[in-house]
GUVOMI-609938 format. One record per atom (N, C-alpha, C): residue number from 1; residue in one letter; chain; atom name; y, z, x. Coordinates in steps of 0.001 Angstrom, whole numbers, plus 524288, in hexadecimal, padded with zeros to 5 digits. Each point is the difference from the previous one (the first is absolute). Layout:
<bados>
 num residuo cadena atomo    c2    c3    c1
 NUM       A      A    CA     Y     Z     X
...
</bados>
This chain:
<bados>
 num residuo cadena atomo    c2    c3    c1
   1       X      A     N 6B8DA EB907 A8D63
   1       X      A    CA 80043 80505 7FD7C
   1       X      A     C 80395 80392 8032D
   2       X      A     N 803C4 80189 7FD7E
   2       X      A    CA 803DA 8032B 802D2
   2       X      A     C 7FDC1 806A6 800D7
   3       X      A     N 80147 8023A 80396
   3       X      A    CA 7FF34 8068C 7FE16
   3       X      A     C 80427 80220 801FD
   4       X      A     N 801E6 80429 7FF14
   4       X      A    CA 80468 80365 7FD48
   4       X      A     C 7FE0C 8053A 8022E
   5       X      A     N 804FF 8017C 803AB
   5       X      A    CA 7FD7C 804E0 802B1
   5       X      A     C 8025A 8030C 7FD6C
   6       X      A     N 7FDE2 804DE 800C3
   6       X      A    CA 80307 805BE 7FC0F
   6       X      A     C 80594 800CD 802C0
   7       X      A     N 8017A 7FF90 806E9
   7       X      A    CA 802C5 801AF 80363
   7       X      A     C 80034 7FB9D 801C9
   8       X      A     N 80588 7FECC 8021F
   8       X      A    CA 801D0 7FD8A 80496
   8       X      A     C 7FD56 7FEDE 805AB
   9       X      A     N 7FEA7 7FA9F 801B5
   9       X      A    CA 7FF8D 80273 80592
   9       X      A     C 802F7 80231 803DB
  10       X      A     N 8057F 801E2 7FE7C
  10       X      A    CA 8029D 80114 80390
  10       X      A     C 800A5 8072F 80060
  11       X      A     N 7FD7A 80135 7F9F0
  11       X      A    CA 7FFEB 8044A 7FF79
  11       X      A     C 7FB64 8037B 80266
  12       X      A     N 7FB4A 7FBB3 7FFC9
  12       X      A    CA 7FB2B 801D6 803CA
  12       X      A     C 8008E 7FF3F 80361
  13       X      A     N 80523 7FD0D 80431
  13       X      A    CA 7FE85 800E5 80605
  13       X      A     C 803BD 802B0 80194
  14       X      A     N 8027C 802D7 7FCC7
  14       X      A    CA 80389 80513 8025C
  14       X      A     C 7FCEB 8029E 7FDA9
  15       X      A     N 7FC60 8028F 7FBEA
  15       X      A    CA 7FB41 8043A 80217
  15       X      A     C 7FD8F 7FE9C 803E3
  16       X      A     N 7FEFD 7FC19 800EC
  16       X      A    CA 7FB60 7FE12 80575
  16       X      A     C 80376 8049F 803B3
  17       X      A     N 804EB 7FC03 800B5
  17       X      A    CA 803F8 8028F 804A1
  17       X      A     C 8000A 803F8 8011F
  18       X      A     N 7FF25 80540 7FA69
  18       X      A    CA 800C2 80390 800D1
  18       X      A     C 7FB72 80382 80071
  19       X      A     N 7FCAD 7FD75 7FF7E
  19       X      A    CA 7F8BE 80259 8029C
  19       X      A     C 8001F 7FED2 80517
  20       X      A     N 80425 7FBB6 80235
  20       X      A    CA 7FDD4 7FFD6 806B0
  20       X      A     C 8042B 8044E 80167
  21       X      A     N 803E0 801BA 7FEB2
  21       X      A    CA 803D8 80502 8015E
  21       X      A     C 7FD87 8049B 80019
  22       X      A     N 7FBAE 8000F 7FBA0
  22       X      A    CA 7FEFD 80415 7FEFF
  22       X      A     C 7FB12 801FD 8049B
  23       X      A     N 7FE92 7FB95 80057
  23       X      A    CA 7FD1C 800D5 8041B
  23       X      A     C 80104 800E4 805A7
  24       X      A     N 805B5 7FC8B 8014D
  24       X      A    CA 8016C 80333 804A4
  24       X      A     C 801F0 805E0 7FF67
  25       X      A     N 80119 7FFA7 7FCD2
  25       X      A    CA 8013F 80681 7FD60
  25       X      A     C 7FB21 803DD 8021A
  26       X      A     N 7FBDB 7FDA4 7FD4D
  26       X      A    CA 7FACB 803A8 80164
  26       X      A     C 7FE0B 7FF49 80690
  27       X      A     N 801CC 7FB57 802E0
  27       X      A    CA 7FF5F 7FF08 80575
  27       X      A     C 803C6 80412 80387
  28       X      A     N 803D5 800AD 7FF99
  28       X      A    CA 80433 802EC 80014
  28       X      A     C 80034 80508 80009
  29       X      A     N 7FEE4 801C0 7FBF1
  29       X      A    CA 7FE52 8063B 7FDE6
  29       X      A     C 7FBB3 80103 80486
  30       X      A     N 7FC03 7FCD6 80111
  30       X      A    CA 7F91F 80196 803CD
  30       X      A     C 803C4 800A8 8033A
  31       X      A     N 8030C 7FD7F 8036B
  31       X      A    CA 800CB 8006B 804A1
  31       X      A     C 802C6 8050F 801A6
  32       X      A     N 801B0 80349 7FB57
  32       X      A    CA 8030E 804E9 801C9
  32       X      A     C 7FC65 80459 7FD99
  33       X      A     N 7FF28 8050E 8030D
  33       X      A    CA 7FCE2 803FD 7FE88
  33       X      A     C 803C6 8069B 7FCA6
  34       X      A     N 7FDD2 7FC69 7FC64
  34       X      A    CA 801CA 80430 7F947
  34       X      A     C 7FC55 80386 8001F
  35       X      A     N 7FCDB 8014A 8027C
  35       X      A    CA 7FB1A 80415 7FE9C
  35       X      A     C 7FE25 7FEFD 7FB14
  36       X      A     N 80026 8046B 7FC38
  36       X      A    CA 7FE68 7FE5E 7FB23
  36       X      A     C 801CC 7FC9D 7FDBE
  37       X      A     N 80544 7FDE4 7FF8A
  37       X      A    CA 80450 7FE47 7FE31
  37       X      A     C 7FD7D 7F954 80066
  38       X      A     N 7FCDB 7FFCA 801A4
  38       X      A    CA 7FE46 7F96F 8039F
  38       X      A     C 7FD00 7FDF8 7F97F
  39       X      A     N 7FB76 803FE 7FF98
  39       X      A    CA 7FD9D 7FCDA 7FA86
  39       X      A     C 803E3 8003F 7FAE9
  40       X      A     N 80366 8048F 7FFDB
  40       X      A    CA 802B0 80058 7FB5B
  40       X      A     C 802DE 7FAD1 7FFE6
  41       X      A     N 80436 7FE21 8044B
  41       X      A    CA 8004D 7FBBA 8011F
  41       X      A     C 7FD59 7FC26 7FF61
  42       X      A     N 7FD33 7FE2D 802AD
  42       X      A    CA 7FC1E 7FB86 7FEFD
  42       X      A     C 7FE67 7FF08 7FC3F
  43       X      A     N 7FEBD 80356 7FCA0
  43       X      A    CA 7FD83 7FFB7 7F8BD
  43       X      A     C 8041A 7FED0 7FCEA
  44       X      A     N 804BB 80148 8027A
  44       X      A    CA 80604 8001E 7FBE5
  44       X      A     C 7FF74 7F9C3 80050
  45       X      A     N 80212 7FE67 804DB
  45       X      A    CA 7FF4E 7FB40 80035
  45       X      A     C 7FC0A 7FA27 7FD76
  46       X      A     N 7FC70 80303 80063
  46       X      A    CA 7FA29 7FD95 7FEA6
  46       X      A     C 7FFEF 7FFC8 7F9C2
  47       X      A     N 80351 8038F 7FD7B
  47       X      A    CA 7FFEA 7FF73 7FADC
  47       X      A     C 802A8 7FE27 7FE60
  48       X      A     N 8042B 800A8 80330
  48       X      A    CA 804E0 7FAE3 7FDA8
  48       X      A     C 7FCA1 7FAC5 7FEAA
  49       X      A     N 7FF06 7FE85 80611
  49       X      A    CA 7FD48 7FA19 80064
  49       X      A     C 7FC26 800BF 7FAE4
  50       X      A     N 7FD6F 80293 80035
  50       X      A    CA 7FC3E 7FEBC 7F9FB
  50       X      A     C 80165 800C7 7FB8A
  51       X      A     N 80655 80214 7FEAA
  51       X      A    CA 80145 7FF17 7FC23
  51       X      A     C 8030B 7F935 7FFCA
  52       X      A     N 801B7 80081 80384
  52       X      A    CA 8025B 7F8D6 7FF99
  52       X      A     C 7F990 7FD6C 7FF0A
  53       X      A     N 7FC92 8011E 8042E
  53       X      A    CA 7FCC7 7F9EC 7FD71
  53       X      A     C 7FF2B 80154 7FA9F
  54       X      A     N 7FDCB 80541 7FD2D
  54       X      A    CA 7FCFB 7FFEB 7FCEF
  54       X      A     C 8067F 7FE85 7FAAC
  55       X      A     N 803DF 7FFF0 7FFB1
  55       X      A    CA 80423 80023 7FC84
  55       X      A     C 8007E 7FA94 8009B
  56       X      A     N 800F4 7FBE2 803DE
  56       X      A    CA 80071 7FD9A 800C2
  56       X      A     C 7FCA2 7FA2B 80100
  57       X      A     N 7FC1B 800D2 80435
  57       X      A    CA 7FC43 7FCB0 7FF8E
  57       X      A     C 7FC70 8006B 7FA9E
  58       X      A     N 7FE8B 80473 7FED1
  58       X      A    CA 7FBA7 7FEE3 7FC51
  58       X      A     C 802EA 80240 7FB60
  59       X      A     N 8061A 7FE2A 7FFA9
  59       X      A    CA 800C1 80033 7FB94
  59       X      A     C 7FF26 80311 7FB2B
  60       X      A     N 8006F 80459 802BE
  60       X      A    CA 7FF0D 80476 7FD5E
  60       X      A     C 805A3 80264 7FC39
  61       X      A     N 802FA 7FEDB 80299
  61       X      A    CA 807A8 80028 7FC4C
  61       X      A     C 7FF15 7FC08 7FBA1
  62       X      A     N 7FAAE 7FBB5 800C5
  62       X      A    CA 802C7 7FDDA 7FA80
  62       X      A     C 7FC0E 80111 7FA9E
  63       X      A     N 7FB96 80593 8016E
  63       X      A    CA 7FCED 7FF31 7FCE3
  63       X      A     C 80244 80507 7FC00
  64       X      A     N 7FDF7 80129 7FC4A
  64       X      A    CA 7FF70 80571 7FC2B
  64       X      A     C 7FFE5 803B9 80235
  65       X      A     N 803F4 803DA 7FE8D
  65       X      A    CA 7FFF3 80549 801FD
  65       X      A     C 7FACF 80363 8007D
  66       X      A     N 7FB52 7FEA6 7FB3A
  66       X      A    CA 7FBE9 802CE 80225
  66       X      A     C 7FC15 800E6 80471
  67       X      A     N 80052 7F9B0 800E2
  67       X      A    CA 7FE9B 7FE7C 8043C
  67       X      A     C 803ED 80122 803FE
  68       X      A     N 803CE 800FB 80184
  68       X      A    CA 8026C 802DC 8043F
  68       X      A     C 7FF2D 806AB 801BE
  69       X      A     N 801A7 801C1 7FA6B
  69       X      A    CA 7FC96 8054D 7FF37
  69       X      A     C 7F9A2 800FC 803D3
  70       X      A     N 7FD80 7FC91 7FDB4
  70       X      A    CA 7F9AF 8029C 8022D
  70       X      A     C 7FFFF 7FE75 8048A
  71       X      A     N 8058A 7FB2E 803DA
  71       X      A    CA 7FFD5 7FEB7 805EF
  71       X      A     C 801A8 80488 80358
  72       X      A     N 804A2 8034C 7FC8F
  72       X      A    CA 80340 803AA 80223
  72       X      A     C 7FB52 8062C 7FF56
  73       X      A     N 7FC4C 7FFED 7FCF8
  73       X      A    CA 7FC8C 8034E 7FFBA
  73       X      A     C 7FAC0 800E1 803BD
  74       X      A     N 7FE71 7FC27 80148
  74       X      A    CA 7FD63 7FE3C 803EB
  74       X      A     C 80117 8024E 80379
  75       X      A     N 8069A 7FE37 802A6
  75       X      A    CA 80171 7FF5A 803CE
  75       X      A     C 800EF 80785 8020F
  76       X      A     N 801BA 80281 7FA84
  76       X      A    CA 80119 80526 7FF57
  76       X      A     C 7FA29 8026D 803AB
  77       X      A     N 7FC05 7FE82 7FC74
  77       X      A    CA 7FB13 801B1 80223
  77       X      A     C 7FFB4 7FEBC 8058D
  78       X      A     N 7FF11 7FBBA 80093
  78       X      A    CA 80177 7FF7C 805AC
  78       X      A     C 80190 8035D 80520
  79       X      A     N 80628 7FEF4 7FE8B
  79       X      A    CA 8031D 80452 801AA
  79       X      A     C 7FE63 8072D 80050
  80       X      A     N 7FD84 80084 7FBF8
  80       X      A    CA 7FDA0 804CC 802A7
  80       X      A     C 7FD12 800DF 800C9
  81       X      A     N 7FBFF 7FC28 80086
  81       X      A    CA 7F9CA 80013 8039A
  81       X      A     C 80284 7FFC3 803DB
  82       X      A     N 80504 7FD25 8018F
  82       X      A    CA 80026 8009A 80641
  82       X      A     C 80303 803D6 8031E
  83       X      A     N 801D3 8021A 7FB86
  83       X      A    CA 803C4 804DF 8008E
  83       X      A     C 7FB7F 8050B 801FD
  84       X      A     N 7FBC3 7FFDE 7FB6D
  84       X      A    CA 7FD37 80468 801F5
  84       X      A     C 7FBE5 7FF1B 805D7
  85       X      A     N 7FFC6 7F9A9 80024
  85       X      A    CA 7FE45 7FFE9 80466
  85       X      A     C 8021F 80330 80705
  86       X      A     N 80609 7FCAD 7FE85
  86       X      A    CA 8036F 8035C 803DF
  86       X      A     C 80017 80615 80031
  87       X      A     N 7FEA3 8016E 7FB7F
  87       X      A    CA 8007A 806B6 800D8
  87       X      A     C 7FC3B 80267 80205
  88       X      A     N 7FAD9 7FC9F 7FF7D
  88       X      A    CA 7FA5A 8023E 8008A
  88       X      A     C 8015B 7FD20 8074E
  89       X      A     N 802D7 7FE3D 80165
  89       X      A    CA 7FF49 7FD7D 80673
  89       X      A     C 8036B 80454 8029B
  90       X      A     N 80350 8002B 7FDEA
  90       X      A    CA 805DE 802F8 8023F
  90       X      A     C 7FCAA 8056E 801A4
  91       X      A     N 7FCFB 80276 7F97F
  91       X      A    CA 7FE1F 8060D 801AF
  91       X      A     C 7FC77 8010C 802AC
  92       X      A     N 7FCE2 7FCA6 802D7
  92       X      A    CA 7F9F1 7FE8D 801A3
  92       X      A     C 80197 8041E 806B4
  93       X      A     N 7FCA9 802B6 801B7
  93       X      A    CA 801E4 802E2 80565
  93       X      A     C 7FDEE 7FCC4 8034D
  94       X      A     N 802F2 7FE2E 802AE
  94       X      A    CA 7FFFB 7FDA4 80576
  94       X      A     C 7FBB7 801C9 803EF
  95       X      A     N 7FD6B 7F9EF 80061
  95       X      A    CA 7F9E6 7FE90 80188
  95       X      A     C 7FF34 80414 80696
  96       X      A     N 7FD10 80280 800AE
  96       X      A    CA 7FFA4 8032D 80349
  96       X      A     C 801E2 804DD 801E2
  97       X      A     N 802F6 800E0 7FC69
  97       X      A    CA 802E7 8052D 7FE2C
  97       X      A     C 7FCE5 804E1 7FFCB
</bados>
């Protein structure tokens, strides 16, 4: 019984390739002090990588737009639960103050 991939393997191991970049990317970025600039960074990064697996590994480019819709909606929500998280940390007065 034969099976029949959607993608190339050559096309999944240059995403591979480019999740281990991305990760020295995010290794890279820690080692220098951005102040705030460090998580904005790190999340930029971090979302890349989860847009390759999730477009890619789980094949999410080859399904119905609706179903991309409610991934990119999610993700919206997401995004600003953690947005308001950062704002509620940032304004917090400094412990012994």
């Amino acid at each position: 019984m034969t099976h029949k991939h959607i993608m190339p393997f050559g096309l999944l191991a240059k995403i591979w390739l480019a999740l281990l970049v991305l990760t020295g990317v995010t290794v890279g970025v820690a080692s220098f002090d951005l102040g705030f600039l460090n998580v904005l960074a790190a999340m930029s990064v971090a979302s890349a990588k989860a847009l390759l697996v999730i477009l890619f590994f789980m094949h999410l480019k080859y399904e119905n737009r609706v179903l991309g819709a409610f991934v990119i909606l999610v993700f919206v929500i997401l995004a600003i639960f953690i947005g308001l998280t950062f704002f509620d940390v940032a304004w917090r007065p400094e412990a012994g103050a």
